[in-house]
C-alpha positions, 0 to 999 in steps of 0.5 A, spaced: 326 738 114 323 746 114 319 747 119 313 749 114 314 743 108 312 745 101 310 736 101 305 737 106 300 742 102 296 740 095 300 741 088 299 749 087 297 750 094 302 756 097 303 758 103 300 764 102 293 761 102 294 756 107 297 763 112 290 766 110 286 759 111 290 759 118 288 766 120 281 764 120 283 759 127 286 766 129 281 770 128 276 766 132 279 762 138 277 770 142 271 768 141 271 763 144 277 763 149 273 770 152 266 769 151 265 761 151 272 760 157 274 765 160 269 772 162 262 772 159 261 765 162 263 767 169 259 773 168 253 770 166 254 766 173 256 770 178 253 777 175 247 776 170 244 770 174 246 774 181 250 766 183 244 763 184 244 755 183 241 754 176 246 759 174 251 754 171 245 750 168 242 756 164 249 757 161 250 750 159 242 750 156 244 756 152 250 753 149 246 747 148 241 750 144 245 754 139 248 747 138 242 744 137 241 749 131 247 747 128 246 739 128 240 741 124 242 745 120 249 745 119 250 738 114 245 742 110 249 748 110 254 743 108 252 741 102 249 746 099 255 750 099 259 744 096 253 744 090 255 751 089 262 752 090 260 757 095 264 755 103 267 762 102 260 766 101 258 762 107 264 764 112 263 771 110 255 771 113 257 767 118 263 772 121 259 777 121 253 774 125 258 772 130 261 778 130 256 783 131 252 778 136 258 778 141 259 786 140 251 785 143 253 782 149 256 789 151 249 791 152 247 785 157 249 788 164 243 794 162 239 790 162 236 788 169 233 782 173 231 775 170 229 779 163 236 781 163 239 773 163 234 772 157 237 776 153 244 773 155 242 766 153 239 769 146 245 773 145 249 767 147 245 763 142 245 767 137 253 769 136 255 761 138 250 758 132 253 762 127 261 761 130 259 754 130 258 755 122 264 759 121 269 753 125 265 748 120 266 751 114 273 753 115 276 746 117 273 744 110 278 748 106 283 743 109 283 737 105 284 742 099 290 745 102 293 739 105 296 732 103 293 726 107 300 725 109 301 733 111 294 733 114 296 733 122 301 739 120 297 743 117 291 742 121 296 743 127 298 749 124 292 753 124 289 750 131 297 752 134 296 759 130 289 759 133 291 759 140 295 764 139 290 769 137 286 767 143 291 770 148 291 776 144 284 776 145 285 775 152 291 779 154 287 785 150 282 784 155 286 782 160 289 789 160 283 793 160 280 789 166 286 790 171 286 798 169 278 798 170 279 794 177 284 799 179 279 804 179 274 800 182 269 799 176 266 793 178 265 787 172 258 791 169 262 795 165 269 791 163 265 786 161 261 790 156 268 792 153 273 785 152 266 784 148 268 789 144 275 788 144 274 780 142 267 781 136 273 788 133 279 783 133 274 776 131 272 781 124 279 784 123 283 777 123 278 774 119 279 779 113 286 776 112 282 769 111 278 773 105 283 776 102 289 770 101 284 764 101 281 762 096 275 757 093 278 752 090 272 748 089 268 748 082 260 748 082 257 741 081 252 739 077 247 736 081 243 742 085 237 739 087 235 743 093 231 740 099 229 742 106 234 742 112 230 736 115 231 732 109 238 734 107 241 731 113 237 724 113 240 723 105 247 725 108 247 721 114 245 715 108 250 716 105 256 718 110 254 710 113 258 707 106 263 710 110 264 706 116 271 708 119 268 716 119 262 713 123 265 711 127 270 717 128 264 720 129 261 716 135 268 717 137 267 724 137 260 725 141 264 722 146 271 725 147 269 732 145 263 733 150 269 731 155 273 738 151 267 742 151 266 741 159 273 744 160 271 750 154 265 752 157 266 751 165 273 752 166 273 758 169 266 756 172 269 752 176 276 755 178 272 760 181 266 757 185 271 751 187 278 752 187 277 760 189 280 763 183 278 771 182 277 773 175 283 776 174 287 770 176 282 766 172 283 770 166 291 768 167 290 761 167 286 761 162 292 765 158 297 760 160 293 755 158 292 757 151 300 757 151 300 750 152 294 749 147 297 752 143 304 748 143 300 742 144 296 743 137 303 744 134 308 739 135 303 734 136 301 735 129 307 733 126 307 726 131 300 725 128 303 724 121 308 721 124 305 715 129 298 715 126 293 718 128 289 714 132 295 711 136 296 720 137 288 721 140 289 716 144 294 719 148 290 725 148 284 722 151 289 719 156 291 726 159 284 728 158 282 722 164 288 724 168 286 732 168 278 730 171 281 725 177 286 731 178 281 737 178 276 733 182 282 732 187 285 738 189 284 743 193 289 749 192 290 753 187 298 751 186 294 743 185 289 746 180 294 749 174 297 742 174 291 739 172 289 746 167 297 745 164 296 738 162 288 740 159 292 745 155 296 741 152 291 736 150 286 740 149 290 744 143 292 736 140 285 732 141 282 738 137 287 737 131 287 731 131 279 730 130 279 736 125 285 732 121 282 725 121 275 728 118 279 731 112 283 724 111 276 720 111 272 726 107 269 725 101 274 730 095 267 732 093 264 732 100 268 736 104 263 742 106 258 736 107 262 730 112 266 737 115 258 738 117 257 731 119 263 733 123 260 738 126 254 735 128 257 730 132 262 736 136 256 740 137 252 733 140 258 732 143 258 740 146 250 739 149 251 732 152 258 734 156 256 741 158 249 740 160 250 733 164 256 737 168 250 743 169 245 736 170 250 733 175 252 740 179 244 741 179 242 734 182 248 734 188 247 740 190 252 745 187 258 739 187 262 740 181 267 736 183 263 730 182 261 733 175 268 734 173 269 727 174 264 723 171 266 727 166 272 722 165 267 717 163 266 720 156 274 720 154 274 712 156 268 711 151 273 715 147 278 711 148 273 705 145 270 707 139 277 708 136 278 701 136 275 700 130 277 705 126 282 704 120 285 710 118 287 706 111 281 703 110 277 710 110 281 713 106 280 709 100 273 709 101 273 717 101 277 717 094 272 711 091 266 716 092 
């Protein structure tokens, strides 16, 4: 069997427009392996807030605004662009809000005092919004390009492709933040440039997206316009038709807030608690990305193998092992086996989600239920990170009691996919 099979894409699909469709996972995985993981969000702890106690939480309160934006607008974004046939036109925009958001936050360490931690935060919000839109609309173009059968395949193709965009990002920056700390620079000026290396490449990379994929999707004739507030109410109705996606849905509340602890705080918590210096943290954060990145591949062709169900539940499994790990140890050494094993789910789990929501999307709806999706990652994304910030506040600074009641969202995971049939959703998508 190729490695690449022509059986998992869609008739007239080629492989060309998949590549395209997979450099976009490429070109945006810097965003947030530097910004979101590996250095901006220890910066922002350690430098911008100068390390005080509520810096974690500020941090978390920043993200979860931007994903606060999204739910709210995102399902509408969604459904206006499937009316219009116009996923493409909306990425363009949304690439280049991102990108010229994160090459801002160069200018954030000349900015002094609590002034400065404003316009962090602002930044933050702004550049994490519009690369949520971006992750949104890309996944929407997957159920045009792949099989139902093949949708653990592609998917884990551009999820994998991903990963490895993110280590060049990283090892870019990476190679600049040891020239710059062997001339004595300290963080206030390295920093500033891995925002630039990662906001050129983001731009770069995704110009490979614009030019090979196209917009399959034609203009619908039912382009009634409507606010954001209404357009979400209407297609929370008509998404409750389908209840196994509803259900998908609620699943991913659960699971991904548990992933979006471990997105936005791992480095937090490898420096402050397991004794990481950046340098360390950023190799960690690369050798994680590798495993990422080998996780996403080979599982999914276990996915269309096994199901997909069956194969997030033994993701959400490793996940469960990786916060009782990290919450135990006390050495380094102890730590990368905790973050090897997150690196392996991480790369799955994402997958998986994203396939499982283009084999119970509507063919007409695909931009509309890929915003519904987004809405629940995005929840996901404010309920883990800011109950972790919430917790490390309330005991005192103890992430380690954070990270394992971060555990509980991954059972609750393990949970609501018990009543889901991937079977029975499919048919329901293809009758709408």
């Amino acid at each position: 069997m190729a490695l690449f099979p022509q059986s998992a894409l869609q008739p007239g699909v080629r492989k060309r427009e998949v590549f395209g469709w997979a450099m976009y996972d490429f070109a945006n995985s810097g965003y947030t392996t530097v910004v979101i993981t590996a250095v901006f969000a220890a910066y922002f702890v350690g430098g911008i807030a100068q390390g005080a106690p509520w810096g974690a939480f500020a941090w978390t309160l920043a993200l979860s605004i931007s994903y606060g934006l999204v739910m709210v607008t995102m399902p509408a974004i969604g459904a206006w662009a499937d009316l219009h046939a116009a996923k493409k036109r909306v990425l363009i925009l949304a690439t280049a809000g991102c990108v010229v958001g994160t090459a801002a936050l160069a200018f954030t360490p000349r900015v002094d005092g609590f002034s400065g931690v404003i316009v962090a935060m602002a930044l933050v919000i702004f550049s994490n919004t519009f690369y949520s839109y971006g992750e949104s609309l890309t996944g929407a173009f997957l159920p045009e390009l792949a099989t139902a059968d093949g949708m653990g395949k592609v998917s884990g193709w551009g999820w994998g492709f991903g990963y490895i965009g993110g280590m060049l990002a990283l090892g870019l920056c990476l190679a600049y933040v040891l020239w710059a700390q062997s001339r004595g620079l300290p963080a206030a000026h390295f920093v500033p440039v891995t925002m630039l290396i990662t906001a050129g490449l983001y731009g770069v990379a995704a110009c490979v997206t614009f030019v090979l994929l196209p917009e399959r999707a034609v203009p619908q004739a039912r382009a009634e316009e409507s606010g954001a507030w209404q357009q979400l109410r209407s297609t929370f109705r008509a998404a409750r038709k389908y209840r196994d996606f509803m259900w998908l849905l609620a699943c991913t509340v659960s699971y991904q807030g548990g992933v979006a602890v471990a997105i936005t705080l791992a480095a937090i918590y490898a420096e402050q608690v397991i004794g990481f210096v950046p340098n360390e943290t950023m190799v960690l954060i690369f050798v994680l990305n590798i495993a990422a990145a080998l996780g996403a591949f080979v599982f999914g062709y276990w996915q269309d193998r096994i199901g997909h169900r069956r194969s997030l539940a033994g993701t959400l499994l490793a996940w469960i092992a990786v916060c009782v790990i990290a919450a135990a140890v006390t050495t380094k050494g102890g730590f990368w086996w905790a973050a090897s094993i997150a690196g392996l789910a991480m790369g799955s789990s994402q997958s998986a989600g994203r396939a499982m929501t283009g084999v119970l999307a509507p063919p007409g709806q695909l931009a509309e239920f890929f915003g519904l999706w987004t809405f629940a990652t995005r929840l996901a994304s404010i309920i883990g990170p800011l109950s972790y910030g919430l917790i490390t506040w309330v005991t005192g600074g103890n992430q380690r009691i954070a990270i394992l009641a971060t555990a509980v969202l991954f059972v609750l995971g393990l949970l609501m996919l018990l009543p889901i049939d991937m079977r029975r959703g499919r048919e329901a998508a293809l009758r709408a």
